[in-house]
Backbone bond lengths (Angstrom), bond angles and torsions (degrees), N, CA, C in turn:
res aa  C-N    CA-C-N  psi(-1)  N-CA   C-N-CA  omega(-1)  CA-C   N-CA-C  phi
1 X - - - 1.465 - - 1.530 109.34 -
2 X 1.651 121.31 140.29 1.348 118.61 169.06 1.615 116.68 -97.34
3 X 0.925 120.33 101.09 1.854 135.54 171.24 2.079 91.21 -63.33
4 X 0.937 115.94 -15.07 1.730 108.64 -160.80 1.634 99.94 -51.93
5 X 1.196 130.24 110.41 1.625 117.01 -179.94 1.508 120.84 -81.36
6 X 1.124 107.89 118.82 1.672 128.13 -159.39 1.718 96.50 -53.96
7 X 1.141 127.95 -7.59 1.450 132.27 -171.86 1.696 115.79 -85.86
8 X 1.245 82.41 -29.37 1.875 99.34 -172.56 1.469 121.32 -70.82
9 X 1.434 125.34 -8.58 1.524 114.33 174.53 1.541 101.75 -91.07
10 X 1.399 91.43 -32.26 1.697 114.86 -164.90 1.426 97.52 -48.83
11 X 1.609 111.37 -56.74 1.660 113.77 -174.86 1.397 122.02 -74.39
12 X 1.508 121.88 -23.26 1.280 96.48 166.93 1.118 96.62 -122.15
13 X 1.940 122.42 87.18 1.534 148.30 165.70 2.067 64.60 -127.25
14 X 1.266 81.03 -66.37 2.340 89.78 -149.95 2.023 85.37 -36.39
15 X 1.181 109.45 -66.46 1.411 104.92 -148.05 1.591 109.18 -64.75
16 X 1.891 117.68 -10.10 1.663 105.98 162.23 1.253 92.87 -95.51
17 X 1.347 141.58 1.79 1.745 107.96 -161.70 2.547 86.07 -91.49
18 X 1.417 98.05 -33.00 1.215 107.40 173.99 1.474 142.17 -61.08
19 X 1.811 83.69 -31.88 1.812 80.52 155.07 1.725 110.79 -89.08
20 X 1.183 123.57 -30.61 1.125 114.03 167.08 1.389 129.56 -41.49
21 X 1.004 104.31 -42.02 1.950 118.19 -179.23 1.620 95.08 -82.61
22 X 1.269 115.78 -16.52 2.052 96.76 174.87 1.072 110.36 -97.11
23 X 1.238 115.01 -17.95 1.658 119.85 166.53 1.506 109.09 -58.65
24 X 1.874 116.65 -73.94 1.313 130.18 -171.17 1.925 100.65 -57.09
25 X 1.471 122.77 -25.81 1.406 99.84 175.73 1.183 112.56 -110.32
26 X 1.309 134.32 8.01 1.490 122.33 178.20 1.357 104.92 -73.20
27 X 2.003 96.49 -166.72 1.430 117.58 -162.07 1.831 91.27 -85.92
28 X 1.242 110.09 -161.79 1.648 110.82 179.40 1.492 93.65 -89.62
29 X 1.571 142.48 -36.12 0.962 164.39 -178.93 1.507 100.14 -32.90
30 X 1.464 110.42 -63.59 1.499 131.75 -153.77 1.818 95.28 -77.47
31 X 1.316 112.69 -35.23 1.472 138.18 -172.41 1.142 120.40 -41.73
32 X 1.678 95.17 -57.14 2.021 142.39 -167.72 1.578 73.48 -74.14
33 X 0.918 142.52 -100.42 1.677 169.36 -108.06 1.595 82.46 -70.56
34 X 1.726 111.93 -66.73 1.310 103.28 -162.54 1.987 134.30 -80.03
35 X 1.620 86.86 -9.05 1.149 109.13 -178.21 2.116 101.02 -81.95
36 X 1.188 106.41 -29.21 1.635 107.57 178.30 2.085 103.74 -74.70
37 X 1.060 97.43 -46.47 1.703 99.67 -170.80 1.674 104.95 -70.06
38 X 1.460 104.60 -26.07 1.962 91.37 156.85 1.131 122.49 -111.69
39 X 1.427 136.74 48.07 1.142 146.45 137.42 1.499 103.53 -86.60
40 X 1.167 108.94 -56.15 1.386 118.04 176.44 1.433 115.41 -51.91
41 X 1.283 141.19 -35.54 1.133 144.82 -162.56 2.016 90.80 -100.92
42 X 1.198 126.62 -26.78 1.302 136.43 159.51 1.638 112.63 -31.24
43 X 1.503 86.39 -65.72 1.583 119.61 -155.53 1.572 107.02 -62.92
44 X 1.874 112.67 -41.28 1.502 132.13 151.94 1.171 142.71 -52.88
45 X 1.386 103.39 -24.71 1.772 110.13 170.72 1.407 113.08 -119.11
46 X 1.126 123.14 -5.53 1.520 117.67 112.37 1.218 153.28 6.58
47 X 1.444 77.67 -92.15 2.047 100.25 158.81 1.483 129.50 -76.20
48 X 1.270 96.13 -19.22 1.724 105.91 166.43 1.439 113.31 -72.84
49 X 1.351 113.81 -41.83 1.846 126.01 -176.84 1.359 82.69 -56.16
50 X 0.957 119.03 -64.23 1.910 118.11 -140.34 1.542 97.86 -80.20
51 X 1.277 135.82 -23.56 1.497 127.44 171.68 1.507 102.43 -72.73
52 X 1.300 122.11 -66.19 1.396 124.20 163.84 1.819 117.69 -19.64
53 X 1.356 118.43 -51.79 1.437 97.10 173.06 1.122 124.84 -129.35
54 X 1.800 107.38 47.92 1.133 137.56 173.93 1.301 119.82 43.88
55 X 1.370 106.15 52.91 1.720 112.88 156.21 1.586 129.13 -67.14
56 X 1.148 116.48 152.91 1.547 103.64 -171.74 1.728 105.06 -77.98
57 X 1.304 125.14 147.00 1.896 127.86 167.46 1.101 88.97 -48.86
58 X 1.361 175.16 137.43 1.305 134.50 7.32 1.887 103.67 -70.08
59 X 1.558 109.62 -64.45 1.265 114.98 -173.15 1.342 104.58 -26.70
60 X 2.139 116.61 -59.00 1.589 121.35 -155.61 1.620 97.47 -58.76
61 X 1.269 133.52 -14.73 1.298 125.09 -159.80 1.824 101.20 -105.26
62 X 1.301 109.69 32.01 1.690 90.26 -171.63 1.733 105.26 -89.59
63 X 1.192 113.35 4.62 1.643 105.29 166.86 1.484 105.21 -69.73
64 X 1.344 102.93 -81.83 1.318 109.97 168.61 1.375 114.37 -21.06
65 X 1.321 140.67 -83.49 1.412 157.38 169.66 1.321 107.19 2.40
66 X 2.000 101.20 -58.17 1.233 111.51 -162.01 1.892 107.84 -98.57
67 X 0.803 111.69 0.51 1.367 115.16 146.73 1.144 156.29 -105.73
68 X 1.546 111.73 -2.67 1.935 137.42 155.28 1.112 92.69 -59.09
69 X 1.613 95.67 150.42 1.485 112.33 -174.36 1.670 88.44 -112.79
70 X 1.211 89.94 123.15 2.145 103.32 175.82 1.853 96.49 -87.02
71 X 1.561 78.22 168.25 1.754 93.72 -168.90 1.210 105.79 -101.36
72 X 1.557 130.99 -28.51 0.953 151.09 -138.44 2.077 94.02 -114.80
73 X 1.947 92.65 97.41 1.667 98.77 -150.30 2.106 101.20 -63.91
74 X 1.164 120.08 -23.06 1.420 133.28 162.02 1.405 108.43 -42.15
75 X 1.780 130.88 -32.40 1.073 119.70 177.82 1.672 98.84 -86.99
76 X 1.469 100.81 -54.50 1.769 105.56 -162.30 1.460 108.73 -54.62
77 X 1.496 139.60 3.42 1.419 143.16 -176.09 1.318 89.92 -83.24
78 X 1.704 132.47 -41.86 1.780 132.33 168.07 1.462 117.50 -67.61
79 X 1.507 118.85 -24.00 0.886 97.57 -175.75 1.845 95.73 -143.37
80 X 1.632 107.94 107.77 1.555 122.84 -160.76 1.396 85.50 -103.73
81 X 1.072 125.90 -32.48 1.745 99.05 -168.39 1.822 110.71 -94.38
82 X 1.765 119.54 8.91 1.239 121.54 155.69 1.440 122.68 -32.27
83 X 1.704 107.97 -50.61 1.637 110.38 176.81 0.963 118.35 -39.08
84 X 1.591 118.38 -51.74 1.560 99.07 -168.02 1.686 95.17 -111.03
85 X 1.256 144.42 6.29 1.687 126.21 151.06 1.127 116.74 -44.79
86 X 1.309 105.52 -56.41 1.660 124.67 -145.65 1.532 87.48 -68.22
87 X 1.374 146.92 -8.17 1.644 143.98 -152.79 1.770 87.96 -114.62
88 X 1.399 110.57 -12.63 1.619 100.76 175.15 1.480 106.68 -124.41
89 X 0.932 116.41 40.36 1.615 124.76 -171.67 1.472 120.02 -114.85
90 X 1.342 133.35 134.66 1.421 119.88 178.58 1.311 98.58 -162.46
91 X 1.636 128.54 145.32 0.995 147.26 162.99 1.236 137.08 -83.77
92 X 1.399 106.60 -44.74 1.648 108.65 -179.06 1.617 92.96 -93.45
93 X 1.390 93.45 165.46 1.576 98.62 156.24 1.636 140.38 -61.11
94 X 1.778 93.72 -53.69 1.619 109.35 164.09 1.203 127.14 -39.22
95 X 1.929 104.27 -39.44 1.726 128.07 179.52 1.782 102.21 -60.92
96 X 0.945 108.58 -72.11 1.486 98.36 165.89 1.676 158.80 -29.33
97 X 2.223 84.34 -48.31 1.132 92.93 172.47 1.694 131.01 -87.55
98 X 1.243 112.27 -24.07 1.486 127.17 142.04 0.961 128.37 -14.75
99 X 1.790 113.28 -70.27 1.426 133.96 -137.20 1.692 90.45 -89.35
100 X 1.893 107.40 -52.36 1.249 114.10 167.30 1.489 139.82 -42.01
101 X 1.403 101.83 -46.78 1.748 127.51 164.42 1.498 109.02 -52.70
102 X 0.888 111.15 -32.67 1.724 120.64 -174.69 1.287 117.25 -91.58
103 X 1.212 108.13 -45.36 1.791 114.00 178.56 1.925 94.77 -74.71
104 X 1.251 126.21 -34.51 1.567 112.73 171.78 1.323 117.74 -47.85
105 X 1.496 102.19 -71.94 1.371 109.90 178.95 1.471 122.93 -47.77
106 X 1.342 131.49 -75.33 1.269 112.43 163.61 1.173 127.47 -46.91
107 X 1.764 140.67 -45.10 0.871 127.19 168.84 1.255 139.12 -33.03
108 X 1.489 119.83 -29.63 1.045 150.05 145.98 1.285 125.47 -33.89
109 X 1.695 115.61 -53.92 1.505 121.02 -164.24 1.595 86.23 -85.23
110 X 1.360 123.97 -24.05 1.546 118.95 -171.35 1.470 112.72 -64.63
111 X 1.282 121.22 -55.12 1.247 134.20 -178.64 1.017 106.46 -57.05
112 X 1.680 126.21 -31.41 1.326 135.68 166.10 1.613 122.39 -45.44
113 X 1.379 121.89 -18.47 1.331 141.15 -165.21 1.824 101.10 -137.70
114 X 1.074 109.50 -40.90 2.166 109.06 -160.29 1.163 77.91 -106.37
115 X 1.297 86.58 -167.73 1.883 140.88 177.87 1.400 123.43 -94.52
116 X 1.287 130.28 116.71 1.838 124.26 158.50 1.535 99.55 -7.80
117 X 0.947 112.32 -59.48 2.076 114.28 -161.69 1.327 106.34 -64.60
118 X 1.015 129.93 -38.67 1.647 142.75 -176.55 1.264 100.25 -71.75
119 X 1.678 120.07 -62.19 1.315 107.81 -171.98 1.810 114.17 -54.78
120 X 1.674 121.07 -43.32 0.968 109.32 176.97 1.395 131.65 -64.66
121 X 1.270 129.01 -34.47 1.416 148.51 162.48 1.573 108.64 -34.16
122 X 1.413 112.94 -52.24 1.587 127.39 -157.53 1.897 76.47 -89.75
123 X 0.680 139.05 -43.49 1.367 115.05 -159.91 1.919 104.71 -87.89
124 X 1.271 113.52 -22.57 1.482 111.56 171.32 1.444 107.10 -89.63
125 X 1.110 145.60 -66.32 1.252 128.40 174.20 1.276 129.40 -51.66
126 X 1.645 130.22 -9.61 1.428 142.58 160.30 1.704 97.78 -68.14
127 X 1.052 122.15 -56.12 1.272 102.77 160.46 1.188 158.59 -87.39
128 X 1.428 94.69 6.81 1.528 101.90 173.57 1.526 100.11 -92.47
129 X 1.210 123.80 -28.79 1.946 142.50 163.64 1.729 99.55 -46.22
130 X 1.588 113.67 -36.97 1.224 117.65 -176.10 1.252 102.54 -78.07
131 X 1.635 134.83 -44.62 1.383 132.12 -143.54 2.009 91.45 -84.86
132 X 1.047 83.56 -47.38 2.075 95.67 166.15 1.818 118.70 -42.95
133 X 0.797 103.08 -37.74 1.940 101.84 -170.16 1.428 92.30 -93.42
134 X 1.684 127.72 -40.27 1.664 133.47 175.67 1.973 96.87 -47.75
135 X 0.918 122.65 -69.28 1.603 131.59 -142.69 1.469 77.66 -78.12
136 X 1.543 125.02 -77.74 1.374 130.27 -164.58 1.788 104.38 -33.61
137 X 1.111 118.72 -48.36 1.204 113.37 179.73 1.336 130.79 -47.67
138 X 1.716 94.75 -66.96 1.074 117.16 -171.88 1.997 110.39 -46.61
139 X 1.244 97.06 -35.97 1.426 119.48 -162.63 1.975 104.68 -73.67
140 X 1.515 108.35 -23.87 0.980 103.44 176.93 1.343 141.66 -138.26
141 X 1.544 103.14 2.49 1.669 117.41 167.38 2.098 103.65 -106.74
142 X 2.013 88.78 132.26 1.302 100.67 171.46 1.407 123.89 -22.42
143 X 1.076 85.27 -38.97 2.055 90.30 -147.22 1.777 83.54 -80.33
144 X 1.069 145.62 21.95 1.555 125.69 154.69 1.488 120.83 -130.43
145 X 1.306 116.67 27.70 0.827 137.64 -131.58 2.026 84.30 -107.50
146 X 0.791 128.11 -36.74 1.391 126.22 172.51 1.468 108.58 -95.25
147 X 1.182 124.09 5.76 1.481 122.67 169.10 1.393 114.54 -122.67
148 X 1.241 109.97 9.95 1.547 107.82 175.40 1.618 110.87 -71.36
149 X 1.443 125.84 -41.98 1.597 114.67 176.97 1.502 127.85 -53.94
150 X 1.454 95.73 -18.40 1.579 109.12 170.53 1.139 129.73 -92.99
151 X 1.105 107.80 -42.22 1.822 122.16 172.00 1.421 124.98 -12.95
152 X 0.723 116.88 106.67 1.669 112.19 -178.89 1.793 105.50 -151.64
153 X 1.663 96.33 126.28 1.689 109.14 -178.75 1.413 103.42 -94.70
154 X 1.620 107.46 156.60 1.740 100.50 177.46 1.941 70.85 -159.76
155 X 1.794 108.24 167.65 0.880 133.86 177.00 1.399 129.93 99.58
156 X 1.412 107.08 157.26 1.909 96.20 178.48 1.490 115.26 -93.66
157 X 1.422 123.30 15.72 1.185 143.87 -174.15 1.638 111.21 -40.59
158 X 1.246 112.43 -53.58 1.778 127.78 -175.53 1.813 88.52 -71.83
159 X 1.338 120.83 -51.76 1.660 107.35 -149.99 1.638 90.56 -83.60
160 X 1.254 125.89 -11.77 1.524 109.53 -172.61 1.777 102.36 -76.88
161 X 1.953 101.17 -46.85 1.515 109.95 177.44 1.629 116.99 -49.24
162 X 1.514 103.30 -30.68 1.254 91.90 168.86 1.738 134.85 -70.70
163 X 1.525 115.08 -40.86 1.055 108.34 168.91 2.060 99.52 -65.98
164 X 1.064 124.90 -54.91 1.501 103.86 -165.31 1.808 106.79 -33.45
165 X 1.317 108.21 -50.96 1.541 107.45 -176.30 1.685 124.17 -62.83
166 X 0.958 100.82 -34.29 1.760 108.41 155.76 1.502 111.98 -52.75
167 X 0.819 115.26 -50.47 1.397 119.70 -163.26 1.671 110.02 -83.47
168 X 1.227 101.47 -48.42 1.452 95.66 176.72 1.986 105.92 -81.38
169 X 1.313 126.34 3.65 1.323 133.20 170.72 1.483 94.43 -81.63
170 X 1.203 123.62 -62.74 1.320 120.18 -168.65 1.754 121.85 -73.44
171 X 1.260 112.93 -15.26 1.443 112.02 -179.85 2.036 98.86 -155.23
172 X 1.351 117.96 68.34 1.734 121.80 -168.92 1.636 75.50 -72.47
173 X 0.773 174.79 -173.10 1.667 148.70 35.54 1.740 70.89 -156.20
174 X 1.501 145.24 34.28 1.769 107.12 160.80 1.638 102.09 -102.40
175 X 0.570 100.77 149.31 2.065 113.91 172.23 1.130 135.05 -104.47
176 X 1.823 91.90 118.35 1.455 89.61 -177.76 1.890 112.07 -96.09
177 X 1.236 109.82 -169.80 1.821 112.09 178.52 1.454 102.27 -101.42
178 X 0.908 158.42 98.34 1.355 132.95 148.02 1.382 120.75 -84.60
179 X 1.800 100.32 168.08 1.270 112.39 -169.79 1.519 114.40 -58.44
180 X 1.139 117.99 140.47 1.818 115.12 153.63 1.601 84.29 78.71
181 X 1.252 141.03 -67.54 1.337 136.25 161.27 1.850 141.38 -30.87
182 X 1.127 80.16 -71.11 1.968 79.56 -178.68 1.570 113.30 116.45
183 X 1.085 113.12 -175.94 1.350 111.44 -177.45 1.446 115.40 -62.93
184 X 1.401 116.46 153.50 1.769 112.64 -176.94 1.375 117.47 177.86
185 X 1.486 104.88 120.32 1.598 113.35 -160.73 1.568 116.17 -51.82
186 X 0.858 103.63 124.14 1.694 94.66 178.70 1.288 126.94 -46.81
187 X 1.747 132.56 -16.32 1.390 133.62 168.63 1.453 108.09 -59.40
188 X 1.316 132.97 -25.66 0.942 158.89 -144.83 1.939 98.38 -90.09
189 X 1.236 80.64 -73.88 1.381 88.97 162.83 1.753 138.19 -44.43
190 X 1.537 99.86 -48.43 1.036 98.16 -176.60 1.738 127.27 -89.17
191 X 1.589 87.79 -17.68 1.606 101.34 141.52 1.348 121.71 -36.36
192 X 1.247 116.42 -69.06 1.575 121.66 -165.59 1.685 100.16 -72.85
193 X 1.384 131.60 3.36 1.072 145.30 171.21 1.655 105.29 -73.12
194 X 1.820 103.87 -80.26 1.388 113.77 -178.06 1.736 109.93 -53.19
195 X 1.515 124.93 -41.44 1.384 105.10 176.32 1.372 133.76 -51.23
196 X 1.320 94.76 -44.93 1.481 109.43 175.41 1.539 125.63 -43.31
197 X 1.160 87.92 -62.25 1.698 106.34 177.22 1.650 103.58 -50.35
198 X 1.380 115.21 -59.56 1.336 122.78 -174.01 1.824 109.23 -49.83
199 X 1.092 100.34 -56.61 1.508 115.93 -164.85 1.366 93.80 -73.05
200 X 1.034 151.57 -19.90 1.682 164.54 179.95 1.637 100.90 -71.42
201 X 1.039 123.67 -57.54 1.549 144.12 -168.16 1.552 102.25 -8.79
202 X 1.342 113.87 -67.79 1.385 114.29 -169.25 1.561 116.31 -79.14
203 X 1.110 119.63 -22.11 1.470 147.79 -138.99 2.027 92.97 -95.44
204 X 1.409 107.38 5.80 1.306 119.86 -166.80 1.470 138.81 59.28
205 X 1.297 116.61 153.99 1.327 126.12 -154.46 1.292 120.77 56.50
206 X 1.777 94.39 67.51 2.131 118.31 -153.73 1.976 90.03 -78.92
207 X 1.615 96.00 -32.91 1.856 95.43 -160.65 1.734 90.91 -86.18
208 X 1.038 154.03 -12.94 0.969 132.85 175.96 1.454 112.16 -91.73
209 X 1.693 125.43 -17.06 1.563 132.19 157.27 1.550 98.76 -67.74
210 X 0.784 132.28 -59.54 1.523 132.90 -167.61 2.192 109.72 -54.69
211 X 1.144 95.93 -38.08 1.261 105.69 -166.49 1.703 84.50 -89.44
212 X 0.869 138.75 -59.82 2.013 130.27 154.19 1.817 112.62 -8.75
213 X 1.027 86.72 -80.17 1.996 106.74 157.75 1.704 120.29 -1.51
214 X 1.777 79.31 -76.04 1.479 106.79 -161.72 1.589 106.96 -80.91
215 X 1.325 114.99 -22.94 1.798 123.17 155.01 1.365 104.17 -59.33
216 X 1.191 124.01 -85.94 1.427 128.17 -165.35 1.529 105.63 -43.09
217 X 1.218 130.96 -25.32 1.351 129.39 -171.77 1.671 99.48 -93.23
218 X 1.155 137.61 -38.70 1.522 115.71 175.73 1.651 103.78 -82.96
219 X 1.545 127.33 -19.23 1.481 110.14 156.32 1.363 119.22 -33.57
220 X 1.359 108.84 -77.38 1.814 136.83 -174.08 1.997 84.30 -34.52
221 X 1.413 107.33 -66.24 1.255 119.51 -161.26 1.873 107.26 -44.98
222 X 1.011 102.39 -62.58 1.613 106.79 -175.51 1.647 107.89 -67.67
223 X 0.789 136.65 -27.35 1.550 139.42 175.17 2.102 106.69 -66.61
224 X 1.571 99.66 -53.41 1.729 109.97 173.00 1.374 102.34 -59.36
225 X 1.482 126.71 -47.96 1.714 105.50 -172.13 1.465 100.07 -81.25
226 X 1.464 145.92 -37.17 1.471 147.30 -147.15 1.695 81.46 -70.18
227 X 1.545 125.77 -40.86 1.395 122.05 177.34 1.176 113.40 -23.03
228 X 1.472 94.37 -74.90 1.692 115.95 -177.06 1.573 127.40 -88.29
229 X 1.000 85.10 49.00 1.769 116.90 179.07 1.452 102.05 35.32
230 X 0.957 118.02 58.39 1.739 125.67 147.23 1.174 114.48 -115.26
231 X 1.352 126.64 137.34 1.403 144.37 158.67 1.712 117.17 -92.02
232 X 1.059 116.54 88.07 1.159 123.51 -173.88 1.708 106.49 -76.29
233 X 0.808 123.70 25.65 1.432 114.51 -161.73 1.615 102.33 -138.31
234 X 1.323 106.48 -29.39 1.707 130.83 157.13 1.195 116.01 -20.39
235 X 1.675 128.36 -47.42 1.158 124.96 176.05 2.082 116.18 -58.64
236 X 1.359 83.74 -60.98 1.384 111.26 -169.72 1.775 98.02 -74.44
237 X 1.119 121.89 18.34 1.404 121.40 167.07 1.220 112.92 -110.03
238 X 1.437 113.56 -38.27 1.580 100.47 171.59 1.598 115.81 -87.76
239 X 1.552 124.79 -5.44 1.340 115.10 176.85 1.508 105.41 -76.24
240 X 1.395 118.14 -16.37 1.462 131.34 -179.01 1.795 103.74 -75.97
241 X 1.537 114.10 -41.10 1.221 120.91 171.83 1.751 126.80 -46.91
242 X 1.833 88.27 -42.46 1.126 113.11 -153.24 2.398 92.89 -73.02
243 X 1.163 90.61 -33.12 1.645 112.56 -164.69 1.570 90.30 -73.90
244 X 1.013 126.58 -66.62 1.521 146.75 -160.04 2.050 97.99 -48.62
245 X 1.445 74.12 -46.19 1.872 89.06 -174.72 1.681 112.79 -74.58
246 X 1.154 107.85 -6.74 1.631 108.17 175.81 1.874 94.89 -85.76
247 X 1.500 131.22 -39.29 1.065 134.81 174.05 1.768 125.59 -45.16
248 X 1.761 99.23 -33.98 1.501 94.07 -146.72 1.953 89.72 -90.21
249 X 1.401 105.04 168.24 1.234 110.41 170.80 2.035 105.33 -84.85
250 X 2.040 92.73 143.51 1.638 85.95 -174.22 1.235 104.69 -72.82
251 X 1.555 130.44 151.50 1.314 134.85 170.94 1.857 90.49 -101.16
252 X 1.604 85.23 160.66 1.780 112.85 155.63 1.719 125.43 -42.66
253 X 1.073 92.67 106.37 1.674 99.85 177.66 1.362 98.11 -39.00
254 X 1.886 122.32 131.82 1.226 136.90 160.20 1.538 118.54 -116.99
255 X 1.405 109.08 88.02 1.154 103.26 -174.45 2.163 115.61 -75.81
256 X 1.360 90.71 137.53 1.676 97.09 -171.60 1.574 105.33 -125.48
257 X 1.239 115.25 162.01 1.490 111.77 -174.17 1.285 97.66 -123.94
258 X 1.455 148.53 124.86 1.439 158.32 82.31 1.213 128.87 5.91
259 X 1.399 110.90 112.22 2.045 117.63 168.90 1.487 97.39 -80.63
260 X 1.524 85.51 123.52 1.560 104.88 169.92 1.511 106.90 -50.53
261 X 1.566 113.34 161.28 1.235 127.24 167.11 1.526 110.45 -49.10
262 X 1.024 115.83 153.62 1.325 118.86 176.88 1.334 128.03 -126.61
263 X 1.858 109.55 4.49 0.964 117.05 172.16 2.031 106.74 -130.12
264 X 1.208 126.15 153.09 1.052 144.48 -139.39 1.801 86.48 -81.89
265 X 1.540 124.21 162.12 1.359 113.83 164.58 1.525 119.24 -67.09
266 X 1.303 116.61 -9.90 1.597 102.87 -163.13 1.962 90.38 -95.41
267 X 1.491 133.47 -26.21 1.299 140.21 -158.10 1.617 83.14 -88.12
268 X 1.534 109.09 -47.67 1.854 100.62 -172.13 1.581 120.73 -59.63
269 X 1.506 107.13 -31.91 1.425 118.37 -175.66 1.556 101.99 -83.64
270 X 1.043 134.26 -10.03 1.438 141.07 173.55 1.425 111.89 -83.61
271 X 1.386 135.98 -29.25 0.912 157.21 153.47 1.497 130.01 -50.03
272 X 1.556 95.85 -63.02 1.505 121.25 166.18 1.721 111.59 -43.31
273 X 1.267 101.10 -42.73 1.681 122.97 -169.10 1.594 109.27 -62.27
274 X 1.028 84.58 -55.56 1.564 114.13 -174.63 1.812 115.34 -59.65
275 X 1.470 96.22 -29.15 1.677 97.39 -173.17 1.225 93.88 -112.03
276 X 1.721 143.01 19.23 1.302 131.79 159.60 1.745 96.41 -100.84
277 X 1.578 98.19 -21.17 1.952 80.00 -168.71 1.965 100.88 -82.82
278 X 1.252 103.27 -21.69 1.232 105.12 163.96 1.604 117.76 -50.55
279 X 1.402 111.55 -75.23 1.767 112.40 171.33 1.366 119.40 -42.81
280 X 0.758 118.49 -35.16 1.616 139.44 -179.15 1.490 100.12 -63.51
281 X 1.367 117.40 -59.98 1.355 109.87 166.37 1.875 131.65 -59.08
282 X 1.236 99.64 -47.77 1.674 118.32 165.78 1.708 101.60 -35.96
283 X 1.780 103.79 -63.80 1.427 82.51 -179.53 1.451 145.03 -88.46
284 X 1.283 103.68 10.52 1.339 133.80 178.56 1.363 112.85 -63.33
285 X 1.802 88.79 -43.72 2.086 109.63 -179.55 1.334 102.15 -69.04
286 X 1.870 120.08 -43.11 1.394 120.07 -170.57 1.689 111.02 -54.12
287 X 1.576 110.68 -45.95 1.312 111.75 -148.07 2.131 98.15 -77.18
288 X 1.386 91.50 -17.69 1.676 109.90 -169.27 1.765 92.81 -68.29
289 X 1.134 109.53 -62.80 2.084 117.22 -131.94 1.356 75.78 -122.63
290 X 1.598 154.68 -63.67 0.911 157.46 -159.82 2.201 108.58 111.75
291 X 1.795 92.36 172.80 1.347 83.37 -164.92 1.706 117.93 -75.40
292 X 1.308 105.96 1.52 2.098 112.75 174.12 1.707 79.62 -63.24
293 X 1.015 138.73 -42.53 1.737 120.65 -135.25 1.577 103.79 -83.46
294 X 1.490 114.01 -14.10 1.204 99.19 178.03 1.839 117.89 -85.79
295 X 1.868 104.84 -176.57 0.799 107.82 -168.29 1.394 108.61 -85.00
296 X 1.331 119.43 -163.64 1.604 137.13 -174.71 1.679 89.07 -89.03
297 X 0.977 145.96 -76.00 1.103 153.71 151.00 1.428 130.18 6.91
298 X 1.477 102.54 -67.62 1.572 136.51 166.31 1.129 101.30 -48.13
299 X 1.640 130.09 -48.89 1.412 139.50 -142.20 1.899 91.52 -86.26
300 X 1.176 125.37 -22.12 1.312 127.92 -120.16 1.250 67.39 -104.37
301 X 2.038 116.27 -62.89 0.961 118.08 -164.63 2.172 116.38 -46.68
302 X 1.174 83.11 -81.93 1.686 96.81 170.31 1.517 98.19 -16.17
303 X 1.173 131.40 -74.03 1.330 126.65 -154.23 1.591 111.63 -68.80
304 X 1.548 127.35 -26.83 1.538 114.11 151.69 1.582 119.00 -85.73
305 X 0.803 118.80 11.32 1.355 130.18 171.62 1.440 92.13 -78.66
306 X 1.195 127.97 -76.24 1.648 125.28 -174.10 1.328 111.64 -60.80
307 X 1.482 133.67 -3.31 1.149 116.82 164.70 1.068 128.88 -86.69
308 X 1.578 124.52 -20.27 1.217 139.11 175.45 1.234 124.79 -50.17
């Protein structure tokens, strides 16, 4: 007799064809999130193979292995694409669930203010800004100097600090609730972020505070130039374009027609001027009074401003 219930391929077809479709339609947010929990789940069955046919812990760990980013630049010349693994990598569970919990929530307040593109940008170059201050270090103050052959960074720790610092650069006065706590400005927060790390330094695991650091500092960083209407991230957005586009399948030429400009370059660039000193002001009000204080208007602006 077959007991096999005719329902069971059917349901988990629905439950991969469904995460598949929340992957392909989510935000970049949801993307980051889901692309870390299967590395991670990578990194675990892994370690199950290799206990199973009794490999030794170094061998069981060669996923992992081969995706930490070493300090020691003689190794990282073998392994170039560590920079950006090691920023989706995690070992423990807690390491994950933290790092994840954190990149939601702010991620959240970001999108609340930016763009999909911004959020992803700020979270890969925060860590590749992170994987930079880790190696640079390691490579040149005494005191690591007998731990450099070992050294090895893993986590999204730098790219999450980076969006927190964006976010609290671009809007320090919004408030969140926390538990057991209460309401509390997010500068506040990310204060108790940078001390930590700092005051941690010696207290061990100096390159993974340092590489924390060096996130939070191109956050701060990209929020101070986006002020002054630079997009620093512009470069490294279209080489990301350029990569993304080797992935996609070609579609059917759609040819579309466009109304020319209708205003001259010198009236358009006058214009142009005019609606950055505007934003420029908007966020000036945000970082002052916070983002309740603006107007209906204000709000309208800001929000095609980030679509652009």
């Amino acid at each position: 007799m077959n007991f096999n219930n005719p329902y069971q391929s059917y349901s988990h077809q629905s439950i991969w064809e469904g995460i598949k479709n929340s992957f392909k339609e989510g935000s970049n947010l949801s993307k980051l999130i889901y692309i870390n929990l299967a590395v991670f789940l990578l990194v675990k069955i892994a370690a199950v193979l290799a206990f199973l046919f009794g490999l030794a812990p170094t061998e069981g760990n060669f996923v992992l292995n081969w995706l930490t980013l070493p300090a020691d630049t003689s190794e990282l010349l073998y392994r170039p694409w560590s920079v950006f693994s090691y920023m989706f990598l995690h070992e423990g569970f807690l390491h994950i669930l933290f790092n994840m919990l954190w990149l939601y929530w702010f991620g959240r307040i970001f999108l609340s203010f930016l763009d999909q593109k911004k959020l992803l940008s700020v979270y890969l170059i925060g860590g590749l800004t992170g994987a930079a201050i880790f190696v640079f270090a390691y490579n040149i103050f005494p005191v690591f100097e007998n731990a450099l052959p070992f050294a090895v960074a893993l986590g999204a720790s730098a790219s999450v600090m980076a969006i927190v610092f964006a976010t609290v650069s671009y809007s320090p006065n919004y408030i969140v609730n926390l538990v057991f706590i209460g309401p509390v400005k997010i500068k506040y927060i990310a204060l108790f972020f940078v001390l930590t790390d700092i005051i941690q330094l010696p207290n061990g695991n100096a390159g993974g505070h340092l590489a924390h650091l060096g996130g939070a500092f191109y956050g701060w960083l990209f929020i101070t130039q986006l002020r002054k209407g630079k997009d620093i991230s512009s470069g490294f957005n279209q080489m990301m374009d350029t990569v993304f586009s080797w992935f996609k399948s070609r579609k059917k030429m759609k040819v579309t027609h466009k109304r020319a400009r209708t205003m001259d370059d010198r009236a358009y660039n006058k214009a142009k001027k005019e609606n950055q000193e505007n934003l420029n002001k908007i966020l000036e009000k945000i970082s002052k009074s916070g983002y309740d204080s603006l107007s209906k208007e204000e709000k309208e602006i800001l929000f095609k401003s980030s679509k652009d």
